[in-house]
py3Dmol code that shows the C-alpha trace and the ligand (Angstrom):
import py3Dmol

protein = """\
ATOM      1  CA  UNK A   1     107.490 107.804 113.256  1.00  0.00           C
ATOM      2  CA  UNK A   2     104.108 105.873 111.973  1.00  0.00           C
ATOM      3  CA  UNK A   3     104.310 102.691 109.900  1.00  0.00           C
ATOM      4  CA  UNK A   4     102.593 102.050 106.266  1.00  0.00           C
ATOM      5  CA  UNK A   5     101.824  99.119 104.787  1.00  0.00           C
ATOM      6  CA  UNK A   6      99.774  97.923 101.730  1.00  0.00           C
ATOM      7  CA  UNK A   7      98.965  95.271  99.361  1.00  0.00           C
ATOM      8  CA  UNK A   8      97.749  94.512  95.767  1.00  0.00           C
ATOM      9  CA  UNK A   9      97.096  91.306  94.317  1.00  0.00           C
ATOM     10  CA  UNK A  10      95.169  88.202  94.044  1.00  0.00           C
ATOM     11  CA  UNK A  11      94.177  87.460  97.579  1.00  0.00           C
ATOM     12  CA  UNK A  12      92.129  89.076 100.606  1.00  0.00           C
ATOM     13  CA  UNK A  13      93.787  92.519 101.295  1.00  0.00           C
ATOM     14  CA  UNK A  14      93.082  93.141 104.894  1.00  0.00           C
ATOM     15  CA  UNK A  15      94.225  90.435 106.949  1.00  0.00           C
ATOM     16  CA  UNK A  16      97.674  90.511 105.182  1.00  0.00           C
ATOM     17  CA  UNK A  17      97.782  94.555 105.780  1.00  0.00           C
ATOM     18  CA  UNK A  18      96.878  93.914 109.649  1.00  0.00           C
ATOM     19  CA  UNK A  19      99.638  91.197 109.534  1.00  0.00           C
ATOM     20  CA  UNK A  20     102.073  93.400 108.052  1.00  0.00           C
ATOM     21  CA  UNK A  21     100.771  96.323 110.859  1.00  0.00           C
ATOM     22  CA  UNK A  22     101.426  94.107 113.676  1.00  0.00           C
ATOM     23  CA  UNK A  23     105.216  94.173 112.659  1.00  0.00           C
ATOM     24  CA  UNK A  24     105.551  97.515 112.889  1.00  0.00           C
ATOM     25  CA  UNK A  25     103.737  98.321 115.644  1.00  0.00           C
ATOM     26  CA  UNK A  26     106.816  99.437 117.300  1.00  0.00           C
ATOM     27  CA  UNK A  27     106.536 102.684 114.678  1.00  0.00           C
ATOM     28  CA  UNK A  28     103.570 103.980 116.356  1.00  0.00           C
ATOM     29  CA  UNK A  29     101.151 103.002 118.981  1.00  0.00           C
ATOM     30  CA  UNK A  30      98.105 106.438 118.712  1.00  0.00           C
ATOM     31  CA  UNK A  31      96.179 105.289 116.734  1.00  0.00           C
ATOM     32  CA  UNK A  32      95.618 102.272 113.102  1.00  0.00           C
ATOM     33  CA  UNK A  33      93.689 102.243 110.205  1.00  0.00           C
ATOM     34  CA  UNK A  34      92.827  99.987 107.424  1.00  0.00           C
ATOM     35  CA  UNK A  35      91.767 101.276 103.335  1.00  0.00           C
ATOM     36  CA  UNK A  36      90.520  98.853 101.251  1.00  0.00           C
ATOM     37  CA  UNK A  37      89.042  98.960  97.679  1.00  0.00           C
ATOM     38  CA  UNK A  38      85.464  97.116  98.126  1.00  0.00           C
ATOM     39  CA  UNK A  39      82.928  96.755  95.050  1.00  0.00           C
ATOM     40  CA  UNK A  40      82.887 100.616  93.752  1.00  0.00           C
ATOM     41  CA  UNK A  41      83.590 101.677  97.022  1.00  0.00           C
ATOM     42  CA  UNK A  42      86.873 102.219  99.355  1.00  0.00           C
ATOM     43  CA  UNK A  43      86.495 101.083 103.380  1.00  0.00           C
ATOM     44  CA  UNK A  44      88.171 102.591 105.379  1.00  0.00           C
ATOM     45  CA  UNK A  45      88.261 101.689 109.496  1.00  0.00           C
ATOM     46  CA  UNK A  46      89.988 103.238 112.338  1.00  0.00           C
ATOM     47  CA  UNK A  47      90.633 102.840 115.823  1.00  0.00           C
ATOM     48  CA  UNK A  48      92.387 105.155 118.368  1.00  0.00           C
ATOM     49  CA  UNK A  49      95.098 103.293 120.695  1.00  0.00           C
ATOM     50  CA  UNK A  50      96.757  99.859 120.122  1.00  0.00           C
ATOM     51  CA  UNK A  51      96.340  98.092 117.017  1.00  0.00           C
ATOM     52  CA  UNK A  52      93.974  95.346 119.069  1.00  0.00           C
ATOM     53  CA  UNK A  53      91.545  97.733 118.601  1.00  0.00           C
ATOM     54  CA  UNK A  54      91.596  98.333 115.010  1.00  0.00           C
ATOM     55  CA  UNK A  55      91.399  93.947 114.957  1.00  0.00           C
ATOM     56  CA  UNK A  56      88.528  93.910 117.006  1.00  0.00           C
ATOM     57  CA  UNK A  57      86.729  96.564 114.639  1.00  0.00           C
ATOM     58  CA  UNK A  58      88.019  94.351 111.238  1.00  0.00           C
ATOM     59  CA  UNK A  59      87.033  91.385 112.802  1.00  0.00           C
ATOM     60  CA  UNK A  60      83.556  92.265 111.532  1.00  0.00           C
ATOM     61  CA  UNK A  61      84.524  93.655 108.409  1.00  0.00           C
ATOM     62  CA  UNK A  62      83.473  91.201 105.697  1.00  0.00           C
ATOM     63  CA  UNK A  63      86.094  92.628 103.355  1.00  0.00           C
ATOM     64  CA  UNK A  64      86.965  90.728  99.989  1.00  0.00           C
ATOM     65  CA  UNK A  65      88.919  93.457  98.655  1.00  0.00           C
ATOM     66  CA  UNK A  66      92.364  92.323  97.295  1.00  0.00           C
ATOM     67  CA  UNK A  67      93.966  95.898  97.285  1.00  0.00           C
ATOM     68  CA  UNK A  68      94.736  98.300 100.254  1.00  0.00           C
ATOM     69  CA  UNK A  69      96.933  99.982 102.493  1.00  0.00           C
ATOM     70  CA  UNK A  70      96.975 100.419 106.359  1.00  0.00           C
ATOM     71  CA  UNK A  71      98.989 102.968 108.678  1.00  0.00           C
ATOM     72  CA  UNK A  72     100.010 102.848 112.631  1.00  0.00           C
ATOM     73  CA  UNK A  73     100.121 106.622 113.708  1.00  0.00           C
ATOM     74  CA  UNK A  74     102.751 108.332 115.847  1.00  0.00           C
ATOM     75  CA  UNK A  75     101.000 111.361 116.325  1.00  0.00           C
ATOM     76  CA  UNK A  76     102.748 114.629 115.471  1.00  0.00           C
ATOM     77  CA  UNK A  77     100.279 117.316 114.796  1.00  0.00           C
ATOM     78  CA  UNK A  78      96.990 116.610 115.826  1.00  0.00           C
ATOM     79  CA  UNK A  79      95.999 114.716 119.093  1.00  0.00           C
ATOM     80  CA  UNK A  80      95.347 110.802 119.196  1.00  0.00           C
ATOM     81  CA  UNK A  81      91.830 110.648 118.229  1.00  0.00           C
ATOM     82  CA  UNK A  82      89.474 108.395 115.257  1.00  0.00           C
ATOM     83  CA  UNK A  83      89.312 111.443 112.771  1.00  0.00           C
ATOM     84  CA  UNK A  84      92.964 112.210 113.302  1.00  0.00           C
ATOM     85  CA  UNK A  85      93.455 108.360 112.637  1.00  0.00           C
ATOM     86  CA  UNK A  86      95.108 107.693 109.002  1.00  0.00           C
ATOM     87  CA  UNK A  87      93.927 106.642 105.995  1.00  0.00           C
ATOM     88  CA  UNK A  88      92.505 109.957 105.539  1.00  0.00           C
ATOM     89  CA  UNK A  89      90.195 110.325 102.731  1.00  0.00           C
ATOM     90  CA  UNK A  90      89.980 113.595 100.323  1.00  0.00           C
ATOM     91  CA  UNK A  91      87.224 113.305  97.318  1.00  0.00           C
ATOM     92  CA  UNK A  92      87.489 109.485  95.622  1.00  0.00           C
ATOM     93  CA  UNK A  93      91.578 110.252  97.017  1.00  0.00           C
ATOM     94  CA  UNK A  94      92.559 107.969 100.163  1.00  0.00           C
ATOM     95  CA  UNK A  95      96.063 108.650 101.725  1.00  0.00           C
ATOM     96  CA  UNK A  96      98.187 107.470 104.479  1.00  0.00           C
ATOM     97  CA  UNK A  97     101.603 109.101 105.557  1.00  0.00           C
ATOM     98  CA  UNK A  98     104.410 108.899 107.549  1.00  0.00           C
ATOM     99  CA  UNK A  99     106.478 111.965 108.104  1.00  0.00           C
ATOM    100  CA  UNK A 100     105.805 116.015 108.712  1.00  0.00           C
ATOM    101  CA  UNK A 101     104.253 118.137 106.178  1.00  0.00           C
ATOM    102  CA  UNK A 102     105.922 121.710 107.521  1.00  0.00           C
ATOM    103  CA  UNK A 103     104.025 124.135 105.585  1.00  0.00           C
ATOM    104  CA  UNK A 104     101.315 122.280 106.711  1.00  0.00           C
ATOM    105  CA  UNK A 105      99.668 125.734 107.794  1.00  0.00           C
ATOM    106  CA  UNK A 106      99.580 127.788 104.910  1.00  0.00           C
ATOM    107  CA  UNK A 107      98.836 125.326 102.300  1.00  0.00           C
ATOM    108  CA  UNK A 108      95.750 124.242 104.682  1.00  0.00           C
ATOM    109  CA  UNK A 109      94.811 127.970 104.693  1.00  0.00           C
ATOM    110  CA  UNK A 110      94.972 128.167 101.210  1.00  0.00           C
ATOM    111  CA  UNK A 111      92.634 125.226 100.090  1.00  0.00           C
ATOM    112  CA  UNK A 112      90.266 126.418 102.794  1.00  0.00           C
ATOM    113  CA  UNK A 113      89.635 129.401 100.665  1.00  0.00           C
ATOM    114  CA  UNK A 114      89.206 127.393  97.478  1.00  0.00           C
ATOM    115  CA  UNK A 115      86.112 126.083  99.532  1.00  0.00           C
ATOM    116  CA  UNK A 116      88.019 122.736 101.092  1.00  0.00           C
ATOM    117  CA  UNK A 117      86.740 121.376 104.469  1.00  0.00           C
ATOM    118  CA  UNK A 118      89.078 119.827 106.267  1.00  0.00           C
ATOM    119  CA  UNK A 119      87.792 116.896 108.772  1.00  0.00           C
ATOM    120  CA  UNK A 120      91.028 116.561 110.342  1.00  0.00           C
ATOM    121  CA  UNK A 121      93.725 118.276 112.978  1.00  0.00           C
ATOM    122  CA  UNK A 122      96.630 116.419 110.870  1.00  0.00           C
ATOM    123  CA  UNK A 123      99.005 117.766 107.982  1.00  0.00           C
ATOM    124  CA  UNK A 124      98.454 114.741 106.326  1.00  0.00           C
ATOM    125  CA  UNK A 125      94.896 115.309 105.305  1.00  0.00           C
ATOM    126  CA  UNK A 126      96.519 118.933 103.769  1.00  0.00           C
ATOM    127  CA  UNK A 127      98.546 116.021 101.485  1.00  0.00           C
ATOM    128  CA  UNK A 128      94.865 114.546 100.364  1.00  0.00           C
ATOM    129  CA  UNK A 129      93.205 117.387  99.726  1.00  0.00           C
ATOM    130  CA  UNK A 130      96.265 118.921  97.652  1.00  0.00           C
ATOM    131  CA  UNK A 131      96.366 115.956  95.570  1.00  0.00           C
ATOM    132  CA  UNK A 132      92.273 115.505  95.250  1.00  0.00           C
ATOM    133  CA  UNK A 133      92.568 119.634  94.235  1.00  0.00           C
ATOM    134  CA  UNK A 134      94.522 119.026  91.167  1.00  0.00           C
ATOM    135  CA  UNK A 135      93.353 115.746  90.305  1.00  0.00           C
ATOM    136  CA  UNK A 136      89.631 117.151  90.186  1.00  0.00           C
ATOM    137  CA  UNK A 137      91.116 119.559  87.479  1.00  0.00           C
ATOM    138  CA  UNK A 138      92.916 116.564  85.591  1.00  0.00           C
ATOM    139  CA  UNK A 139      91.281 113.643  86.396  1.00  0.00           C
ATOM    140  CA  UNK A 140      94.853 111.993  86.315  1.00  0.00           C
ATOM    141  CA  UNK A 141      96.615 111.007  89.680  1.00  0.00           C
ATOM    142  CA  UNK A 142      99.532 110.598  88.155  1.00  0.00           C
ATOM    143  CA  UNK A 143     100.023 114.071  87.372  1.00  0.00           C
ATOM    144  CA  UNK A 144      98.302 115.157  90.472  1.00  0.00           C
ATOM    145  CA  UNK A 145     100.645 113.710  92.737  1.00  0.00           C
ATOM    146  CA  UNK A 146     103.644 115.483  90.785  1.00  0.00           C
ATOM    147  CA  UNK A 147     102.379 119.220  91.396  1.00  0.00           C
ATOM    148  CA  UNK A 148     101.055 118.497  94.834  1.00  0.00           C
ATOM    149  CA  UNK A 149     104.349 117.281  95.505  1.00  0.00           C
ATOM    150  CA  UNK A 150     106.057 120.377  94.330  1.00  0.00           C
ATOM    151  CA  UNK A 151     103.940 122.013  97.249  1.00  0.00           C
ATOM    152  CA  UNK A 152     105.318 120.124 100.083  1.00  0.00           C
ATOM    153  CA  UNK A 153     108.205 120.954 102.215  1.00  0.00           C
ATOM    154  CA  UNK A 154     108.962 118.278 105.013  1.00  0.00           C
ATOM    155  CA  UNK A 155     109.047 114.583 104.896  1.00  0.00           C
ATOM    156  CA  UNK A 156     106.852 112.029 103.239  1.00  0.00           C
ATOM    157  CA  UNK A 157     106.376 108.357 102.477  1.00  0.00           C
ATOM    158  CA  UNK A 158     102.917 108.243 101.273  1.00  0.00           C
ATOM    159  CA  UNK A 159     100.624 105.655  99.927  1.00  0.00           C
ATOM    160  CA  UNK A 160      97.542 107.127  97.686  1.00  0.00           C
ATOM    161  CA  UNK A 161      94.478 104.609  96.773  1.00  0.00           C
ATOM    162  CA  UNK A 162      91.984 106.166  93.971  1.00  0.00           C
ATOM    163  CA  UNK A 163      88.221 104.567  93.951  1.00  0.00           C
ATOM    164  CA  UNK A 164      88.233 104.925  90.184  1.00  0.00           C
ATOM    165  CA  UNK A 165      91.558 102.874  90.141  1.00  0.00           C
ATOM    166  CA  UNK A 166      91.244  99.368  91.977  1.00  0.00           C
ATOM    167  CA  UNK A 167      93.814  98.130  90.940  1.00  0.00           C
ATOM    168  CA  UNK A 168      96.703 100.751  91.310  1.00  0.00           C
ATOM    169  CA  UNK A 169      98.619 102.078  94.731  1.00  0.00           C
ATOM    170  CA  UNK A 170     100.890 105.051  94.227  1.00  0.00           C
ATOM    171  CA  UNK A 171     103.616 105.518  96.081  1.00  0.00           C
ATOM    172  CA  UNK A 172     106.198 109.149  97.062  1.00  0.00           C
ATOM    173  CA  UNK A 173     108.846 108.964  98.646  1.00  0.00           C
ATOM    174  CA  UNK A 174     111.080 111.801 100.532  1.00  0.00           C
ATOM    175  CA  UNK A 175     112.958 111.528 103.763  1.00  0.00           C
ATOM    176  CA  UNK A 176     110.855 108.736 105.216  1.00  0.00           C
ATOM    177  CA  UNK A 177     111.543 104.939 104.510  1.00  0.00           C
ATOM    178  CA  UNK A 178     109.372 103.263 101.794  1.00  0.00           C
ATOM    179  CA  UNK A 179     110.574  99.736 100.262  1.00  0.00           C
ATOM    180  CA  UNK A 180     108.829  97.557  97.631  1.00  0.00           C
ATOM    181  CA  UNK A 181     108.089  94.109  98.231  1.00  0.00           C
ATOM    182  CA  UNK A 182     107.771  92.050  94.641  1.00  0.00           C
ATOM    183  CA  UNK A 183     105.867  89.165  94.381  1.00  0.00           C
ATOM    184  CA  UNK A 184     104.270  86.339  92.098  1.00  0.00           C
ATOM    185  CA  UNK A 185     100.940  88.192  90.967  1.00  0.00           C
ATOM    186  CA  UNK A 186     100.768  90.032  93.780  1.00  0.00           C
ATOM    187  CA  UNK A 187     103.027  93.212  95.337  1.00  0.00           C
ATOM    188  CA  UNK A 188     103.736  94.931  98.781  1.00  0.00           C
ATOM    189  CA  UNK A 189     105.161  97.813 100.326  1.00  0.00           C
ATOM    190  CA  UNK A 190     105.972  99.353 103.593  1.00  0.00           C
ATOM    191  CA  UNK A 191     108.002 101.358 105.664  1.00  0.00           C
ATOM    192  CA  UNK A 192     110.230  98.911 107.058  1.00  0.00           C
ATOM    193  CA  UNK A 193     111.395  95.227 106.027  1.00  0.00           C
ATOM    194  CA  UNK A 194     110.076  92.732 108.619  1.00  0.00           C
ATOM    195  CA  UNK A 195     106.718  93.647 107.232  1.00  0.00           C
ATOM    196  CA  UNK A 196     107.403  91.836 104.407  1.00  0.00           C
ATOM    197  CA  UNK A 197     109.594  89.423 104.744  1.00  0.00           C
ATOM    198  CA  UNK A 198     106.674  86.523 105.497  1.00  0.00           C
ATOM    199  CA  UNK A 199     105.386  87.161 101.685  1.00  0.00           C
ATOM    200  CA  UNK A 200     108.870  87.980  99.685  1.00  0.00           C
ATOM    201  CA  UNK A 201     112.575  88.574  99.779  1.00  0.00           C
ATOM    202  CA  UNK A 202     112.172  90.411  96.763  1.00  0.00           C
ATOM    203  CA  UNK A 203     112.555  93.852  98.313  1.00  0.00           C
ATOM    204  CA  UNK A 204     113.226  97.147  96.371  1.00  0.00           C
ATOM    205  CA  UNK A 205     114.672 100.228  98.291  1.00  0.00           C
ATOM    206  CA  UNK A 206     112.765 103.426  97.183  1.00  0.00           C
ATOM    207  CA  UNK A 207     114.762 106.618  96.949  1.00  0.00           C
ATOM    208  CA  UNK A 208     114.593 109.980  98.496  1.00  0.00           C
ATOM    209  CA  UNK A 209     112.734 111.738  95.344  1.00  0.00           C
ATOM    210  CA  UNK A 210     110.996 109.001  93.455  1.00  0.00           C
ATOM    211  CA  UNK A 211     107.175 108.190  93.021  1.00  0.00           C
ATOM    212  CA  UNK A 212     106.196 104.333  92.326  1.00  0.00           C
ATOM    213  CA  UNK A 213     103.156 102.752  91.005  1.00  0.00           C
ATOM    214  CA  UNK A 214     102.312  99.610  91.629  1.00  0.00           C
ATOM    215  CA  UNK A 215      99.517  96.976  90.476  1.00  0.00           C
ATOM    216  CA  UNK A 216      98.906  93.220  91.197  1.00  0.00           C
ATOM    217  CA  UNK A 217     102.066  92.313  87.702  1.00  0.00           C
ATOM    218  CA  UNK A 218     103.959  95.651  87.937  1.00  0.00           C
ATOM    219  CA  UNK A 219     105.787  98.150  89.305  1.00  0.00           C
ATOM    220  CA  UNK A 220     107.312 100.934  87.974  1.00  0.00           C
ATOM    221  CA  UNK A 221     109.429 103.950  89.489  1.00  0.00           C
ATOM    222  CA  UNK A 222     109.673 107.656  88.585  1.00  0.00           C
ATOM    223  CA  UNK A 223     111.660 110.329  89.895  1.00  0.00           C
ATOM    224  CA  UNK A 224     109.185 113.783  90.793  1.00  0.00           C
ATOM    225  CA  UNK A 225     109.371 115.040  87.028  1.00  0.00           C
ATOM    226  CA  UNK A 226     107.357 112.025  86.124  1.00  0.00           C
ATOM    227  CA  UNK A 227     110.715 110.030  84.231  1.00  0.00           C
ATOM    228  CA  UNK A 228     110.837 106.391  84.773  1.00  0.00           C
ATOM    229  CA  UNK A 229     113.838 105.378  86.612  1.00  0.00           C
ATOM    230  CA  UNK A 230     115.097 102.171  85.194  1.00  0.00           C
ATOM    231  CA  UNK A 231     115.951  99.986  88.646  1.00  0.00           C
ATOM    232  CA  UNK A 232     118.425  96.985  88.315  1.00  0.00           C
ATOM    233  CA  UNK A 233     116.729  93.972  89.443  1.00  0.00           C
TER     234      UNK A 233
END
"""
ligand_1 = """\
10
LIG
N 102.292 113.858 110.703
C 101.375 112.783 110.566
C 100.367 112.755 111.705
O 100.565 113.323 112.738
C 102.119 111.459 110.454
C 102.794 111.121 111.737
C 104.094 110.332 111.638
O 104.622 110.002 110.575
O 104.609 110.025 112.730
O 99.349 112.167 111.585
"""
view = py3Dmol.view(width=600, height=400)
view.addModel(protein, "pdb")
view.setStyle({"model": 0}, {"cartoon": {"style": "trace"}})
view.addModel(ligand_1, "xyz")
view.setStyle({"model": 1}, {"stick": {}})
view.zoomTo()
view.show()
């Protein structure tokens, strides 16, 4: 399974993230992890195990950053372990997933001989360094995420942070649960409802097939040809 959750908006990313974690714990207990845009730069912490220990290791983190995403891993390829731990982080690209990337193996093999180095055990980090690999030759994520997605075969709800875009979360969905959560100035998602229901009621189901973008005053959808899909509120 594995749980995502993130945040963009006008107050202090992280503890609303871990909040939003804690309620869906029940997705995945191997490992947590935390992204979160900071001054020119993107944190990222991870713990293996419960999500206590990915508290105690924030409890330190002086972060002010008011954008971010955080994941709860069910392990499925790749052992419980820190580096296996999501966000996982590919050039200024940082990504966390829920689901199973099946051609995990070939596509891995493939960026390896474009020179790639892979950190990681997961398929998820293949979904990084896909997306890093044709954003390097575009420099727009946008488009990026539309051709890595034509590589993929499996299942995916992803959430993509870019250092050069504080502001922005992108979002894919296939075959995993990903919802919106709108607020005043401020807007959520995650893989399951609970985890936002503290902050809004406002909550838009994302479809099997459809990319979303997301800032502090917007969201918009797409389907994977890059269209915007035109949502009744
Ligand atoms: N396949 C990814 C991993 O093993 C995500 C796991 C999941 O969604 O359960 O890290």
């Amino acid at each position: 399974m594995c749980g995502i959750v993130g945040y963009t908006g006008n107050k202090y990313a992280v503890p609303i993230i871990i909040d939003g974690l804690k309620r869906l714990e029940y997705r995945g207990y191997d490992s947590a992890g935390v992204a979160v845009h900071e001054r020119n730069a993107i944190k990222i912490v991870r713990a293996v195990g419960k999500l206590k220990n990915l508290i105690e290791k924030t409890n330190n983190l002086k972060a002010s950053g008011t954008s971010g995403v955080g994941h709860t891993r069910w392990a499925t390829h790749g052992k419980p372990s820190e580096v296996n731990a999501h966000p996982h982080k590919a050039g200024d690209i940082v990504l966390v997933h829920n689901g199973i990337i099946e051609n995990y193996g070939e596509l891995k093999a493939s960026l390896i001989k474009k020179g790639v180095k892979f950190e990681s055990e997961t398929d998820t980090e293949v979904i990084a360094h896909l997306i890093n690999y044709y954003f390097k030759n575009t420099n727009d994520l946008f488009s990026a995420i539309l051709k890595a997605i034509k590589d993929l075969k499996g299942s995916f709800a992803c959430a993509v942070l870019n250092l050069k875009e504080p502001d922005k979360i992108y979002l894919m969905k296939y075959e995993s649960p990903l919802v919106l959560g709108i607020g005043e100035q401020e807007n959520f998602f995650a893989s399951d409802i609970p985890a936002l229901l503290p902050y809004t009621n406002k909550i838009v189901y994302m479809k099997d097939g459809e990319i979303a973008v997301i800032t502090d005053n917007s969201y918009k959808i797409y389907d994977f040809n890059g269209n915007e899909i035109k949502r009744k509120k």
